[in-house]
N, C-alpha and C positions, 0 to 999 in steps of 0.2 A: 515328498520328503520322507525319509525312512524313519521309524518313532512315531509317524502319527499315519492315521487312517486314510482313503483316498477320497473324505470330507472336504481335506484342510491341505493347502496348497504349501503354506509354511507356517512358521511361528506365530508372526504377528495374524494370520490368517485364523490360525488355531485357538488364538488368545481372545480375539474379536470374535469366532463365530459364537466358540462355546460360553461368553460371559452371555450376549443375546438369547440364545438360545435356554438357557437356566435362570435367565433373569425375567426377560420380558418373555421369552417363551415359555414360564413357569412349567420348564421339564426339570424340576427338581432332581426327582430320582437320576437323573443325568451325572449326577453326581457321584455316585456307583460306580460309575467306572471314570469320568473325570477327573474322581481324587484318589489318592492313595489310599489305603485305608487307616492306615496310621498316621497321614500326614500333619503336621503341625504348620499351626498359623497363629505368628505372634503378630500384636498388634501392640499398641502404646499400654494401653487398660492390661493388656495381661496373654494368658495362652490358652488356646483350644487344640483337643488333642482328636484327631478320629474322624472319619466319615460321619459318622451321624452327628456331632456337634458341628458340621458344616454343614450339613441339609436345616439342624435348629435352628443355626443363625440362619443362614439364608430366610427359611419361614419366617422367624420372628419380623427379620428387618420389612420383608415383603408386607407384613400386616400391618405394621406404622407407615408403610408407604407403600400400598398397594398399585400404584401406577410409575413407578420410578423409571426412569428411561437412562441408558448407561449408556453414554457417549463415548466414544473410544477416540479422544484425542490423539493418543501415541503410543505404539511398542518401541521401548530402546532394549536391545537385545544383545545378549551373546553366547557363546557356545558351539558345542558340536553334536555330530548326530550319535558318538558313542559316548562321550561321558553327559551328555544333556545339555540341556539351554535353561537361561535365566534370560526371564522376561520383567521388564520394569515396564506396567502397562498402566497408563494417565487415563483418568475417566473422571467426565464432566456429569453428574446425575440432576435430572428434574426431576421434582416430585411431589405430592398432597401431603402433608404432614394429618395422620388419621390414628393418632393417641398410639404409645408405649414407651419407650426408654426415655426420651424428650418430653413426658408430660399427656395430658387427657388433648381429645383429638383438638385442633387447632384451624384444622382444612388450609394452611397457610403451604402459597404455592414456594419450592423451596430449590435453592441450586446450591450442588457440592461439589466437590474435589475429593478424586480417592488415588492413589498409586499402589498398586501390588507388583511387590518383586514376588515373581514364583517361579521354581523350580521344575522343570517339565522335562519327561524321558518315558519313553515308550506309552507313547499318549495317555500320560497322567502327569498330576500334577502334587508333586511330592514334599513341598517345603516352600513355607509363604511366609512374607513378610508385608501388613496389609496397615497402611496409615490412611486412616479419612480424616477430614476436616468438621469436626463434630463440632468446634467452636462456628464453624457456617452455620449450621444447623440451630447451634442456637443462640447465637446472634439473630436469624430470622426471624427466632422464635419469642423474640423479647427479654430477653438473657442475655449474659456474658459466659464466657469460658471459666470464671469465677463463681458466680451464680448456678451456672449448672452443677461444677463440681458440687458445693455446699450443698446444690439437693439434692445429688446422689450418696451424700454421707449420711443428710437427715433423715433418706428414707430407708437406713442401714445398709448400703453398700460401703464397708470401710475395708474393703482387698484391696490391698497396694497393689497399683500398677507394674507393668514387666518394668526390672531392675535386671541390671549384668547380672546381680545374683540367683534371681529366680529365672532368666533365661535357659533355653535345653537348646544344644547340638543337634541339627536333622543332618539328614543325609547331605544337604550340599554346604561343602564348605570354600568354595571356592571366593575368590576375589574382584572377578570380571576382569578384562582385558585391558592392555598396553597401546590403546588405541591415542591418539596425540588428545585428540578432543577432551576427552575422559582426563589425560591428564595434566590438561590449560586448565578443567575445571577443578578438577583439586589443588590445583594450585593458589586459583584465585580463592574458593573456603580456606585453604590453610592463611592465608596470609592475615583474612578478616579474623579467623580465630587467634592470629597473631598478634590482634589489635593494630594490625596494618589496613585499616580503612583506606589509605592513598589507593589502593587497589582499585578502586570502585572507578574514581573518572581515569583512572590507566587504564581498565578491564571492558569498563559496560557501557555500552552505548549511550550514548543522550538521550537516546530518545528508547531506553528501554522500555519493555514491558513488563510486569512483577503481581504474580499472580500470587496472595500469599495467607500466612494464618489470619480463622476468620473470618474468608471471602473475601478478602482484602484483594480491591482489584487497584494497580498504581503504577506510575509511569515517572520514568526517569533518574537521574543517581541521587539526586536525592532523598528518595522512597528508598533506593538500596541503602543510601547511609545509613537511614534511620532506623528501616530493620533490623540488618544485621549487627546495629550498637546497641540496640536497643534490647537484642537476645544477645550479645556476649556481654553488656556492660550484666546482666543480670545473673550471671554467674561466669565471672571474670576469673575465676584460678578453675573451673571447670576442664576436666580430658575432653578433645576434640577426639575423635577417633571416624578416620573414612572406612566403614565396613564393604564394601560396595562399591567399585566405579566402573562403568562403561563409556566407553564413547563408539560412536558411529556415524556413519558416510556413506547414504544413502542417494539415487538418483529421487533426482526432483526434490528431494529434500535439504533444509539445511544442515550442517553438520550439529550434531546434537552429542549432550552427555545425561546419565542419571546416573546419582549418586545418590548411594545410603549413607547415614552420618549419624552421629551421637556426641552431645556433650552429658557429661556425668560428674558430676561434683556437688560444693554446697552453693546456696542461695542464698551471695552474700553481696550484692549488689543491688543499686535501684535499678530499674531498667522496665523492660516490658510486663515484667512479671512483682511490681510494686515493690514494696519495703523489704528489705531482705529481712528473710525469716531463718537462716540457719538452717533448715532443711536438704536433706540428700536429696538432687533427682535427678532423674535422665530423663534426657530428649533423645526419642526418637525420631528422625525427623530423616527426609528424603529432597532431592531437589532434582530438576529437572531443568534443563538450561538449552538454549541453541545459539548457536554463531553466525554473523552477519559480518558484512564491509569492514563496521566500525567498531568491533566487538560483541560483548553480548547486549545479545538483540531481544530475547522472552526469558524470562526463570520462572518456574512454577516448582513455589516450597511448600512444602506440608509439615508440619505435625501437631500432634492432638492437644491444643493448650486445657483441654477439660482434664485432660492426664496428670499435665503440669501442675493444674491447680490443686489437684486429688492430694497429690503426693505433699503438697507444699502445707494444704489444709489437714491431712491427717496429722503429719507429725506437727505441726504447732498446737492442733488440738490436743495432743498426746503431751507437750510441754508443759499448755497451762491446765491440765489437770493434773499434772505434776507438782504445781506451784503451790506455794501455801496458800 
């Protein structure tokens, strides 16, 4: 394929060799030419900007899990070979939890969920959008999504996480393609952000499967009711916004969609996220969906509730120090 080297057969080929090969191949410097040198990668917590703040992270994450093995469940793709491809790439990680960002070492053997949209053209990789499941993480770890946030405030991290406002424009601004898949699946988010729940046993299989925040592994519509009520009851006048949609139809595969999404607004409902606190905040959040006979058949959602709770515990802290 023209844009990348005669390593790499195609995209998904290119996205699977080169995370292997920098990850558990610890060919770090690979990175050098992997990434742009300016490229940006936002994540839930905030932005990193440059080649060398992606070889930091990388190291850092490597030394709290120095054995992490990165599954590559799925490339949903699209694009072309003159303006580039966007890869939304699903990864299942095992690994030792051996002390840093999560706490002194733990040796707690640990499984996560990460999805990276990245932007790729003339084999690099120019503009990333990368959500993990860090409430898995520490949930394992004897924690909540809650719990962690408050210990990353006590130990003086109070940087609010990426907001529309603090977000930066990279090079791709596209919207992914027109494909049916991509857009049954925004359809069925729009509706549930509609507070049209009926969607769920018209949409999703009975016998789904629902991969979701917090390693939350769950089956059937029921588990879809309760989720998705359960994040829009908790910021119910929030903006849905689909940044992102692809779908794809692939042999041997089933037809599949991945979508980037955001609610933004206040936190003024009970729901998943406790007593409404008045608080601004955005969900960055990602979903990953496939279709079967009888609807949807897997969805695998992501976003970072340690972020959610950051944001929700900074500005209340900020209230009641306000207070008389």
């Amino acid at each position: 394929m023209r844009g990348f080297d005669a390593r790499f057969a195609d995209l998904p080929d290119y996205i699977l060799k080169c995370t292997a090969m920098i990850w558990e191949g610890r060919d770090i410097a690979a990175l050098n030419w992997h990434y742009g040198d300016d490229l940006l990668v936002r994540t839930p917590a905030g932005i990193s900007r440059g080649n060398g703040a992606g070889k930091a992270n990388t190291m850092a994450t490597l030394s709290e899990f120095p054995d992490r093995q990165l599954l590559g469940e799925d490339v949903i793709w699209c694009g072309n070979e003159d303006d580039g491809f966007l890869s939304s790439h699903r990864i299942i990680s095992t690994a030792t939890h051996q002390g840093g960002a999560f706490g002194a070492a733990s040796g707690r053997k640990l499984t996560f969920r990460t999805i990276a949209d990245t932007f790729c053209r003339d084999n690099r990789v120019w503009d990333e959008w990368l959500i993990r499941d860090n409430a898995a993480i520490a949930v394992q770890l004897g924690q909540t999504g809650e719990s962690a946030a408050r210990a990353m405030i006590a130990a003086g991290d109070r940087a609010m996480p990426l907001t529309p406002e603090s977000d930066v424009t990279g090079p791709y601004t596209g919207h992914g393609n027109e494909d049916e898949w991509g857009a049954a699946h925004a359809g069925i988010l729009r509706r549930m952000m509609d507070a049209d729940f009926s969607v769920i046993p018209d949409a999703y299989d009975r016998a789904c499967h629902l991969s979701l925040p917090g390693g939350v592994e769950a089956h059937g519509q029921s588990a879809a009711d309760a989720f998705w009520l359960g994040l829009r009851s908790s910021f119910p006048s929030a903006k849905f916004t689909i940044a992102h949609q692809i779908g794809r139809s692939d042999p041997l595969m089933a037809p599949r969609s991945a979508i980037r999404w955001s609610l933004t607004g206040c936190h003024e409902g009970w729901g998943r996220f406790g007593a409404p606190s008045g608080a601004e905040v955005h969900v960055m959040g990602v979903s990953h969906v496939e279709f079967g006979p009888w609807g949807l058949r897997r969805e695998v959602t992501l976003f970072d509730e340690i972020a959610i709770w950051k944001q929700i515990l900074l500005q209340t802290e900020v209230l009641e120090e306000a207070g008389p």
